[in-house]
N, C-alpha and C positions, 0 to 999 in steps of 0.2 A: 128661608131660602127662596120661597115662592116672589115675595117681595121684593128680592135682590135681583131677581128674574127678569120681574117686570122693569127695575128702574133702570136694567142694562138693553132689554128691547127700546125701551120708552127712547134711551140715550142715544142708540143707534138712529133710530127712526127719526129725530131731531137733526140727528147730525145728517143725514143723508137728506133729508128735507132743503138744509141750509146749502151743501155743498150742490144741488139742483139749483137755486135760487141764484147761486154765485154763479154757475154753470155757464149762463149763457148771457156774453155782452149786451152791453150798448148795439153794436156795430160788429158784423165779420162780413171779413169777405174773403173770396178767392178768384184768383190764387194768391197767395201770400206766399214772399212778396209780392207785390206790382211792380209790375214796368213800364215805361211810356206805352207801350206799344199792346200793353195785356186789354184782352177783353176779361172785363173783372164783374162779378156777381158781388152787391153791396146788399146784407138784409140786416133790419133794425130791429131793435126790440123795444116794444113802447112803453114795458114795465120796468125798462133802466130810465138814466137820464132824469129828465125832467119829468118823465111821464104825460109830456103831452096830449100824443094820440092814445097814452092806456083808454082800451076798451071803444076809441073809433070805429064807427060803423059806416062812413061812407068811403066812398074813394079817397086815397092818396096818393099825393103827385111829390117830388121831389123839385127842392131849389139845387142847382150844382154849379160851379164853377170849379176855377184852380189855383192854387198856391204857387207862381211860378217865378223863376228868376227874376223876371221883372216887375214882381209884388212891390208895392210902396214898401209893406210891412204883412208881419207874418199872417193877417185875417183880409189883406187886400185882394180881394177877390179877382180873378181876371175870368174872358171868358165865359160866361154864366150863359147858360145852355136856354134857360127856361124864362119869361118875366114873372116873376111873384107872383103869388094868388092865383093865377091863371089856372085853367083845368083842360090845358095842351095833352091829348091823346099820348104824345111822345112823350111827356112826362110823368104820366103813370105807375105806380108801384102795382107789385103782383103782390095779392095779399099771399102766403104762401103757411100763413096758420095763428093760432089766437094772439093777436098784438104785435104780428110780426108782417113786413113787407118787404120784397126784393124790388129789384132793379139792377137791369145788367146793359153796361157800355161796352159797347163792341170799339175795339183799337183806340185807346183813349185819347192819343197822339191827332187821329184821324177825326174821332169823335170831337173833340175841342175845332180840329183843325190851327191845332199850335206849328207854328215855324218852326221846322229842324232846329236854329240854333237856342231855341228857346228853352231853356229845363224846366221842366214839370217838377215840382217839390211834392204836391200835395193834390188830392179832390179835395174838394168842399163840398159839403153835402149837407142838405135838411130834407126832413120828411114832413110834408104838412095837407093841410087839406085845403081845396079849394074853393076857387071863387072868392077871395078872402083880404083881405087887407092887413096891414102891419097886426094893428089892436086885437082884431077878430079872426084871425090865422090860429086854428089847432096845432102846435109846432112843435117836434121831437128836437130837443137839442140835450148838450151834457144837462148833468145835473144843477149845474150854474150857471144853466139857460146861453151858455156860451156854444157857438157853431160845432159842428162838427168835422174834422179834416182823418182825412188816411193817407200814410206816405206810400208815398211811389218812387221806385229806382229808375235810375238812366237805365236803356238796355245796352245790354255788354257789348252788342257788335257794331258800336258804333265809333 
């Protein structure tokens, strides 16, 4: 009986371990969903993904653009806030706990400075470290090192 004990704690504890591990994305933010118009909190998790920045210890800045109507194609970048590599103040992530970093856009619409008739599909976003070049860039992306995007809605009163 004692045995049976242990291998049903053991089972728990495994299981609770994995569903922790599942727990917490790549990517959240809020509010969810977005709207052109939302100031949205984006934080990353470096232990998803590619595991880029797992276990970076200096500053991270964010690459961002947008997915928008007038995309070539769906990773056609428009808009892009930051230039690469660079270690722009404004582009800064708040570390906010182990392998994890936010960044929050206030009025995104604003923030890009997109044209009314413009649609916003999507952010584009990467988390990386600075001072850096393509090769030598620490970079948080999916797991198949492909970009990252979060959908954004029209807002309704328009």
């Amino acid at each position: 009986m004692r045995n049976k004990n242990f291998q049903i704690v053991l089972l728990l504890f495994i299981s609770s371990c994995w569903l922790l591990s599942c727990s917490s994305p790549l990517l959240e933010w809020t509010p969810d969903p977005i709207s052109d118009t939302s100031t949205v909190t984006i934080t990353c998790n470096a232990e998803k993904g590619n595991q880029g920045l797992n276990n970076f210890q200096g500053p991270v800045f964010i690459h961002i653009g947008l997915i928008t109507d007038s995309s070539q194609n769906s990773i056609d970048w428009r808009y892009v806030k930051f230039k690469w590599g660079t270690i722009n103040p404004a582009a800064e992530a708040k570390k906010v706990g182990k392998n994890k970093w936010s960044y929050t856009i206030p009025d995104i619409r604003k923030f890009f400075d997109v044209n009314e008739n413009e649609r916003i599909l999507e952010i584009a976003i990467l988390f990386r470290s600075g001072n850096c070049y393509d090769t030598d860039c620490s970079v948080l992306r999916n797991e198949d090192n492909s970009d990252m995007f979060i959908p954004v809605s029209e807002t309704l009163d328009r």
